[in-house]
Residue frames as qw, qx, qy, qz and C-alpha x, y, z in Angstrom:
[[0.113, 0.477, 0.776, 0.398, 21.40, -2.00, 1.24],
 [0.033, -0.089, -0.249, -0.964, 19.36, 1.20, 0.15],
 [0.245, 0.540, 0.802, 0.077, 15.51, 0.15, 0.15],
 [0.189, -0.084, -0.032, -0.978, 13.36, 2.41, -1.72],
 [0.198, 0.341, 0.686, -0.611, 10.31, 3.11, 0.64],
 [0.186, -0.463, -0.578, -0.646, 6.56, 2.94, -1.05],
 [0.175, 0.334, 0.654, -0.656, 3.97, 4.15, 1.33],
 [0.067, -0.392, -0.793, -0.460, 0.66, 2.98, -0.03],
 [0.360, 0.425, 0.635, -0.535, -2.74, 4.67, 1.40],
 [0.245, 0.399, 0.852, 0.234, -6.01, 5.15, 0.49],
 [0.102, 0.291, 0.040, 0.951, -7.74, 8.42, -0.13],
 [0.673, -0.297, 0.126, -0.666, -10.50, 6.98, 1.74],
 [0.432, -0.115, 0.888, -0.108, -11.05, 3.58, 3.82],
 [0.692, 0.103, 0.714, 0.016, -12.08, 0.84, 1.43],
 [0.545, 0.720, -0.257, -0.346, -10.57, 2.27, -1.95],
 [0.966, 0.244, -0.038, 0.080, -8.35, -1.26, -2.00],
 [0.196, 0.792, -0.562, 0.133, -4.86, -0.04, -0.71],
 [0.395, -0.519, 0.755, 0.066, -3.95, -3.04, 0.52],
 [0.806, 0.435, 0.400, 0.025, -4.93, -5.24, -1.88],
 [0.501, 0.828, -0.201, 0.153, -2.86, -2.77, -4.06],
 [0.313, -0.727, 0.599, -0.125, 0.20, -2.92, -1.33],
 [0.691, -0.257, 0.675, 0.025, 0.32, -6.88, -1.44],
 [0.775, 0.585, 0.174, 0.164, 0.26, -7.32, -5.02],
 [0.402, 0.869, -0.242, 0.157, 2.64, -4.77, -5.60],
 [0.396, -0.714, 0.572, -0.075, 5.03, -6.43, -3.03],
 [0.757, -0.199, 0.590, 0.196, 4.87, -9.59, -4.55],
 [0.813, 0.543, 0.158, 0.141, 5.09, -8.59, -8.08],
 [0.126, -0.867, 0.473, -0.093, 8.40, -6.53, -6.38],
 [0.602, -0.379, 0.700, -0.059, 9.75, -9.70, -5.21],
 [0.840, 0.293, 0.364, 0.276, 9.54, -11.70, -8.73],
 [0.328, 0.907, -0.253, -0.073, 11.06, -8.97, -10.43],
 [0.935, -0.232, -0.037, 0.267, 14.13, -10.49, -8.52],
 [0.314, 0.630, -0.157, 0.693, 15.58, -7.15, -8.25],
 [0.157, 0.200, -0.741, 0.622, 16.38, -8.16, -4.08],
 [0.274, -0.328, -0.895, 0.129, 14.70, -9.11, -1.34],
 [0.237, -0.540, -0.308, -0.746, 10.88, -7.11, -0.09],
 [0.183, -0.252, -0.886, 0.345, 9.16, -6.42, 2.81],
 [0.166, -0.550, -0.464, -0.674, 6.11, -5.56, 3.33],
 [0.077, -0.124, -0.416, 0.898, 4.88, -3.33, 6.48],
 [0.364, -0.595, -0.629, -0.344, 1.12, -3.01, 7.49],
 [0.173, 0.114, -0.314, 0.926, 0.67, -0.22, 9.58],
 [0.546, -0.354, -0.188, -0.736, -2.73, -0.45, 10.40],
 [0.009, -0.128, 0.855, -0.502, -2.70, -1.08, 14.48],
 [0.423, 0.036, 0.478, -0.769, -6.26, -1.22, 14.37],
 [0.762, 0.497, 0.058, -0.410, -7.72, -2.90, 11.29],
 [0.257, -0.565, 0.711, 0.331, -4.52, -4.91, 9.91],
 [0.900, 0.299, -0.057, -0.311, -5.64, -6.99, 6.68],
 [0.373, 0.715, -0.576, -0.133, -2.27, -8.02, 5.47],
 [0.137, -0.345, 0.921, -0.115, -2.07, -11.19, 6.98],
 [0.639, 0.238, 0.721, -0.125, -4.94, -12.54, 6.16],
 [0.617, 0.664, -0.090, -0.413, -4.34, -12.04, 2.69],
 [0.432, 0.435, -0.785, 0.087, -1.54, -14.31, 2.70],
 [0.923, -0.191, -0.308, -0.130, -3.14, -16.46, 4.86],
 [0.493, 0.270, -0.533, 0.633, 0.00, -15.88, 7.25],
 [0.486, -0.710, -0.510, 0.006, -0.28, -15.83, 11.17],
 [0.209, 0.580, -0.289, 0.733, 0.67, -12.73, 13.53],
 [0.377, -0.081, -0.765, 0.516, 1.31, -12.38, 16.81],
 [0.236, -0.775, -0.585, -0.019, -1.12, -11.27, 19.16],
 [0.074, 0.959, 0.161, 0.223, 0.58, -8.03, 19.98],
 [0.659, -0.303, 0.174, 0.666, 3.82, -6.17, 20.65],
 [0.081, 0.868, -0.179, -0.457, 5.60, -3.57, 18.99],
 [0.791, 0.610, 0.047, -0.006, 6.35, -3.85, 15.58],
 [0.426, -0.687, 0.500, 0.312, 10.13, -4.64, 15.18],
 [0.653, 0.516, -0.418, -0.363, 12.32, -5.43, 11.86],
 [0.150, 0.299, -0.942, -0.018, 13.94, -8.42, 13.13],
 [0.278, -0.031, 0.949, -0.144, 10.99, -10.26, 13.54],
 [0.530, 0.443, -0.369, -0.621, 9.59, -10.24, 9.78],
 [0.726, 0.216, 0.643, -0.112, 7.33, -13.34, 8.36],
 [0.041, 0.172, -0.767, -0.617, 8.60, -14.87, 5.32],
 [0.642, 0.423, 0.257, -0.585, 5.45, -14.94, 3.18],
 [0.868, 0.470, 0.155, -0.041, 7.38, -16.30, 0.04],
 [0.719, -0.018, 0.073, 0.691, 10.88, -16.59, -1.71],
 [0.405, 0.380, 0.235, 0.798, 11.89, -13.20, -1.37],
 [0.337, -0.564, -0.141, -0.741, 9.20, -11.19, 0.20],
 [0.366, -0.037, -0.768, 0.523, 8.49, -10.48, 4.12],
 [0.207, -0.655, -0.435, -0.583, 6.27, -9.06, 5.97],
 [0.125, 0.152, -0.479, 0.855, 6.25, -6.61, 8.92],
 [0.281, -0.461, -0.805, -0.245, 2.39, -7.72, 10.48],
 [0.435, -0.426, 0.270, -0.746, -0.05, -5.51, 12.31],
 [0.163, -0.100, 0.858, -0.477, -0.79, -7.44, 15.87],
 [0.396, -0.423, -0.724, -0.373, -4.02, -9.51, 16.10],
 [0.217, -0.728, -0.573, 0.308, -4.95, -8.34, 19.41],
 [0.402, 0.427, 0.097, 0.804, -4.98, -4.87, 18.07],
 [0.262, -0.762, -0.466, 0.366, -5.85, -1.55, 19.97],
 [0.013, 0.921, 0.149, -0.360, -5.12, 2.01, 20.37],
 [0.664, 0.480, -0.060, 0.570, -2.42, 3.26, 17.27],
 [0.228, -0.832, 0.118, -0.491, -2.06, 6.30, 19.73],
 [0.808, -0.491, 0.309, 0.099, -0.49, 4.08, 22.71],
 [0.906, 0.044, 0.206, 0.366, 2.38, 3.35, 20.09],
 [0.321, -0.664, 0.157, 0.657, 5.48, 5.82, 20.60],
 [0.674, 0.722, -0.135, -0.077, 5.89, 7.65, 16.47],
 [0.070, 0.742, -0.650, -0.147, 9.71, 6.94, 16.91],
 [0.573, 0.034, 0.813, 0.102, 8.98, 3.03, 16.85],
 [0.765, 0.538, 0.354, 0.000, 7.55, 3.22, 13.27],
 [0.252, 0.853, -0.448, -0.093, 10.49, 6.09, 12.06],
 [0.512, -0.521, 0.674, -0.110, 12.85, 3.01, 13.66],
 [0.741, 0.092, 0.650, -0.142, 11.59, 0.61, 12.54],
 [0.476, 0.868, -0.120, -0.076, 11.56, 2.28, 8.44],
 [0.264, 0.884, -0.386, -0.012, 14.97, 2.88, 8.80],
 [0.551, -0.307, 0.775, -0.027, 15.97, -0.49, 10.32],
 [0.686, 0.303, 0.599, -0.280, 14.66, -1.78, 7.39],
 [0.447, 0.873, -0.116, -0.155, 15.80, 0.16, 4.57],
 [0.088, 0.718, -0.685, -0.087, 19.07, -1.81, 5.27],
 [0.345, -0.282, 0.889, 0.107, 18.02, -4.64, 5.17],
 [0.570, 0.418, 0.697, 0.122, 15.88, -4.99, 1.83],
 [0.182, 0.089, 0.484, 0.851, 15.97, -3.57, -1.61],
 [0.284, -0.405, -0.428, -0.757, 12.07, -2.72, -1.35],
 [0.004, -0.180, -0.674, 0.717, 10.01, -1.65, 1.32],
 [0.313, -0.468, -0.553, -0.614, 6.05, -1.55, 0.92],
 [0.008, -0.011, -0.758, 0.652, 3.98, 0.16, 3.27],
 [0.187, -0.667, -0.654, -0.303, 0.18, -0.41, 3.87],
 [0.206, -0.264, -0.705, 0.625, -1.41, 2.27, 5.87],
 [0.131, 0.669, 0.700, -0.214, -4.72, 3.08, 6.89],
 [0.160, 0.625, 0.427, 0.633, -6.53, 5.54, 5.01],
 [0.447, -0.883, -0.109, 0.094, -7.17, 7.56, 8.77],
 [0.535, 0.585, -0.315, 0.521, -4.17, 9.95, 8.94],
 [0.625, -0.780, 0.004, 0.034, -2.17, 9.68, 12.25],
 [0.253, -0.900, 0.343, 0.091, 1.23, 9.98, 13.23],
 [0.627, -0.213, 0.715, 0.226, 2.52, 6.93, 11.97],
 [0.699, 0.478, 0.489, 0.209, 1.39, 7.39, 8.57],
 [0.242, 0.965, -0.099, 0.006, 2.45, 10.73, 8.34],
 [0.482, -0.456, 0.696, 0.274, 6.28, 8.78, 9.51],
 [0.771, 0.245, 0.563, 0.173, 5.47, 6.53, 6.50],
 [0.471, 0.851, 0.140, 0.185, 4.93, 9.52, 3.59],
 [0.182, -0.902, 0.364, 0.147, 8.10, 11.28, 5.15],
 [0.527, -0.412, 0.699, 0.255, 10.57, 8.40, 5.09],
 [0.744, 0.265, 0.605, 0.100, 8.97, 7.47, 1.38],
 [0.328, -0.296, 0.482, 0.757, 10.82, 7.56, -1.68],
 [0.276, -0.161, -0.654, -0.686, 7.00, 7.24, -3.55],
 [0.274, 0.104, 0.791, -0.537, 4.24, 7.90, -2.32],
 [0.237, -0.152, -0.763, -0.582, 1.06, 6.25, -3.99],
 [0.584, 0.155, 0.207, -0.769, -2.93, 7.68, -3.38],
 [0.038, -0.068, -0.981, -0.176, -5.23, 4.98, -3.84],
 [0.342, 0.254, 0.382, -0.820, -8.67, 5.81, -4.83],
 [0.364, 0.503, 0.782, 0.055, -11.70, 4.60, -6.89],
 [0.090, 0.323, 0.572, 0.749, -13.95, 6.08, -10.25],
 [0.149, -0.760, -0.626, -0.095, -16.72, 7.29, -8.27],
 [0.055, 0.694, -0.119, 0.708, -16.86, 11.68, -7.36],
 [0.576, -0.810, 0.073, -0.083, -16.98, 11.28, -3.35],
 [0.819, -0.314, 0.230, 0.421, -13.91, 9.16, -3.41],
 [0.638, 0.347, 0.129, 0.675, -12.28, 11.66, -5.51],
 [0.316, -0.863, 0.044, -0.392, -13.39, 14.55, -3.30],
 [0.847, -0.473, 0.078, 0.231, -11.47, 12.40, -0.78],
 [0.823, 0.253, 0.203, 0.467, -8.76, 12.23, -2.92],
 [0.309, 0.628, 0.001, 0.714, -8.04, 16.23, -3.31],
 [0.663, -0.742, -0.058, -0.085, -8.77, 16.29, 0.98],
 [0.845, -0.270, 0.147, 0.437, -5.73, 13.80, 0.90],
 [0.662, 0.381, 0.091, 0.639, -3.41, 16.10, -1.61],
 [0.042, -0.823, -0.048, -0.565, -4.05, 19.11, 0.01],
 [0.835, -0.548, -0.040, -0.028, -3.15, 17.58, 2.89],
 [0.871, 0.305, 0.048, 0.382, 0.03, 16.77, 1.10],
 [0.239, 0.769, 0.112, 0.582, 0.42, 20.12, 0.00],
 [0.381, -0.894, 0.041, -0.234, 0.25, 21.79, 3.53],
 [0.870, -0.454, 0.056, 0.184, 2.52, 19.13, 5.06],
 [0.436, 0.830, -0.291, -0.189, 4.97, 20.25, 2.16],
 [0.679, -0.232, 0.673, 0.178, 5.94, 16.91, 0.52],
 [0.009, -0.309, 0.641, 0.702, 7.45, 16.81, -2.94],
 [0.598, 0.463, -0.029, -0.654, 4.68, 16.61, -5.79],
 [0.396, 0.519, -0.704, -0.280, 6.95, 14.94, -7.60],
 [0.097, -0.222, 0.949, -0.203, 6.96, 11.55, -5.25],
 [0.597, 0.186, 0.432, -0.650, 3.30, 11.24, -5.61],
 [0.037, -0.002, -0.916, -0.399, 1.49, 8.20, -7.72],
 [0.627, 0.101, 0.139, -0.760, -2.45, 8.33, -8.19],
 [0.037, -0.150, -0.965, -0.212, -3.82, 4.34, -8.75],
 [0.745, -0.009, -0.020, -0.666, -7.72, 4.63, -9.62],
 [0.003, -0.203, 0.968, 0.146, -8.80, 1.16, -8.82],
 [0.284, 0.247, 0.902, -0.210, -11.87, -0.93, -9.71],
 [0.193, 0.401, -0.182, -0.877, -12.37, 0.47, -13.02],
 [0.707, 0.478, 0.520, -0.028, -15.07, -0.42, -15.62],
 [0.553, 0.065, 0.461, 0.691, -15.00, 0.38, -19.05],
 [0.018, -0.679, -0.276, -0.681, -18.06, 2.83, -18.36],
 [0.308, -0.141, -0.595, 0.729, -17.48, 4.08, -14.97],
 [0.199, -0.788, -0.566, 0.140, -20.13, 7.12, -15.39],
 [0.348, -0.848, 0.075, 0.393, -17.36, 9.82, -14.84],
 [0.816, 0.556, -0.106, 0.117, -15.18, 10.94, -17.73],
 [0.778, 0.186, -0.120, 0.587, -11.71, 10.22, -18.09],
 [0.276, 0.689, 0.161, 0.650, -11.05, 13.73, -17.89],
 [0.522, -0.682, -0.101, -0.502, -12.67, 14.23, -15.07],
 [0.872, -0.425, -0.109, 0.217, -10.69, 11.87, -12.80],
 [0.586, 0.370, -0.160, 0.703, -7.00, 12.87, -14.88],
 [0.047, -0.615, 0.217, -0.757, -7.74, 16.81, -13.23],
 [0.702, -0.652, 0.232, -0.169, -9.07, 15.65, -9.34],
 [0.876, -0.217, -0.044, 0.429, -5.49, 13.02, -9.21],
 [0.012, 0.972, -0.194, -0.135, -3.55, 16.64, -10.41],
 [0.462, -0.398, 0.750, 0.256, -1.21, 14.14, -11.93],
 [0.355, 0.380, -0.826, -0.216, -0.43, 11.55, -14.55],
 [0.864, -0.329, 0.196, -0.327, -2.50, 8.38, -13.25],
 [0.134, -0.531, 0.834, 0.063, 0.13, 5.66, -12.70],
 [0.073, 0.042, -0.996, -0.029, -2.04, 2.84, -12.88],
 [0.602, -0.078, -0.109, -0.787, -6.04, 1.82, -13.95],
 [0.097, -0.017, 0.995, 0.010, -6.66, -1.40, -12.17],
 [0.469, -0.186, -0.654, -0.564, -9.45, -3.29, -13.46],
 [0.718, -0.085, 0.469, -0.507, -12.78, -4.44, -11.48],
 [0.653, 0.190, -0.708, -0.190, -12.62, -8.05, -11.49],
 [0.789, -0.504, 0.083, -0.340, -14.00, -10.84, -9.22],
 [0.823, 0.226, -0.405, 0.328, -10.43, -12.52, -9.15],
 [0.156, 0.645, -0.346, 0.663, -9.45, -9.83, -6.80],
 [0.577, -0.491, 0.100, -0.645, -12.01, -11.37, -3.90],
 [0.941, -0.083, -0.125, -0.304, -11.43, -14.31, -4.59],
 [0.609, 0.411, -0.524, 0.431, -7.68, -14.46, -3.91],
 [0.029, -0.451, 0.507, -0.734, -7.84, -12.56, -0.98],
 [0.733, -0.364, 0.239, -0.522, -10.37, -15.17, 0.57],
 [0.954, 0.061, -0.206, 0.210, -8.08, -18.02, -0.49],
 [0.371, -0.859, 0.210, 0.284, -5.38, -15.81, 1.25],
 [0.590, 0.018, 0.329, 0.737, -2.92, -15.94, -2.32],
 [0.140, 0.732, 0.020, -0.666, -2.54, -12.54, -3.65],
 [0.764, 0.584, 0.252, -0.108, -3.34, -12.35, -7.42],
 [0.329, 0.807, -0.467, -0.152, 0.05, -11.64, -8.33],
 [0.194, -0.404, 0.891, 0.074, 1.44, -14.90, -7.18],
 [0.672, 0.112, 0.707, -0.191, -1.00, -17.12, -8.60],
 [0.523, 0.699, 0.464, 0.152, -2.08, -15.20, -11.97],
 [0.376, -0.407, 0.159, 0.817, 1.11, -12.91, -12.54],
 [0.126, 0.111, 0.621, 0.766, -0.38, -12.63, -16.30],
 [0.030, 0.655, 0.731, -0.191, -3.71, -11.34, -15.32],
 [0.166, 0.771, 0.256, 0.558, -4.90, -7.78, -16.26],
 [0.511, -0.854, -0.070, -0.063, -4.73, -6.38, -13.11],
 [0.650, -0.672, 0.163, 0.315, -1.34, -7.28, -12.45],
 [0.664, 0.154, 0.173, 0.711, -0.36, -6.36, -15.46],
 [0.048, 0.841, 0.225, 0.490, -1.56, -2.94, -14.77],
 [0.389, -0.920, -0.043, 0.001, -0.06, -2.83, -11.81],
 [0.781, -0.025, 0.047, 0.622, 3.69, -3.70, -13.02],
 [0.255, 0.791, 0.114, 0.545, 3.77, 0.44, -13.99],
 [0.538, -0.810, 0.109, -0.208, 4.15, 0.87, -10.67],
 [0.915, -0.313, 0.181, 0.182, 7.12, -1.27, -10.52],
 [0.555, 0.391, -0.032, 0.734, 9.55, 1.37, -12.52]]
């Protein structure tokens, strides 16, 4: 098996990449085009289990054989609960780990932190797509051209790149326009602001498995070609 590798971030901490990362894994996994997993790379901050309401071990190195079924189809590679330094954790255990993986699922999702370190920069290499998560408001889109330039230096294909604006209104303040030219792209995906989103993630079901037919998750199926 092949997997093709997303690597989600954010363009800043609390623009909603995971929240985008676990949806999009599980609306991967109904597709029922093979089997997901889903990879939280954040050693320090790790949400991804408590959004599924799923338990992780207290710490260790992150290995592919010992993935938590979360649902039919979908797994999940958990950041430790006793969590500490990402720095103390060798970069060739996350490249490893990627590529241990890619054979054994058809889709890899990866969450990681919006703080660029060494492991995330492993993630954007090894991904076949990589997707900027960022919000309607101008700082977080200042962020947002920090992170592409960033891109730019590291020289990683343009082409792989996806821009999600989430928590849109229908008057945001900021025109259209104005966002289209700071993503320097095509936006892949406008998720909606909606209090369903909180409210899943404190019942620990992600809105795609409960309310597949919701706006939101139908905005985010675009992402899923």
């Amino acid at each position: 098996m092949d997997a093709q590798i997303v690597t989600i971030v954010g363009a800043r901490a609390g623009a909603g990449a995971s929240t985008v990362a676990a949806n999009l894994a599980v609306a991967l996994a109904r597709s029922g085009t093979g089997p997901v997993c889903l990879v939280d790379l954040d050693f320090t901050a790790g949400d991804i289990a408590t959004m599924f309401d799923a338990e992780a071990d207290e710490g260790g190195v992150p290995e592919a054989h010992v993935a938590t079924r979360l649902s039919r189809g979908l797994y999940a590679i958990l950041a430790p609960t006793v969590l500490g330094d990402p720095g103390r954790v060798p970069e060739r255990v996350v490249s490893e780990l990627l590529a241990s993986l890619s054979t054994m699922y058809a889709h890899v999702v990866v969450d990681a932190p919006a703080a660029v370190n060494k492991h995330v920069v492993t993630a954007l290499e090894y991904a076949h797509r990589q997707v900027l998560v960022t919000t309607p408001e101008r700082p977080a889109l200042r962020a947002l051209g920090r992170y592409l330039d960033m891109l730019d230096t590291l020289g990683h294909d343009r082409r792989l790149r996806s821009v999600v604006i989430n928590r849109t209104h229908p008057d945001n303040g900021i025109p259209t326009a104005e966002v289209e030219l700071a993503a320097r792209t095509p936006i892949a995906a406008w998720l909606p602001a909606t209090p369903d989103i909180p409210l899943s993630i404190n019942t620990g079901q992600p809105l795609a498995a409960v309310d597949p037919d919701h706006p939101f998750c139908h905005s985010l199926l675009s992402l899923t070609h």
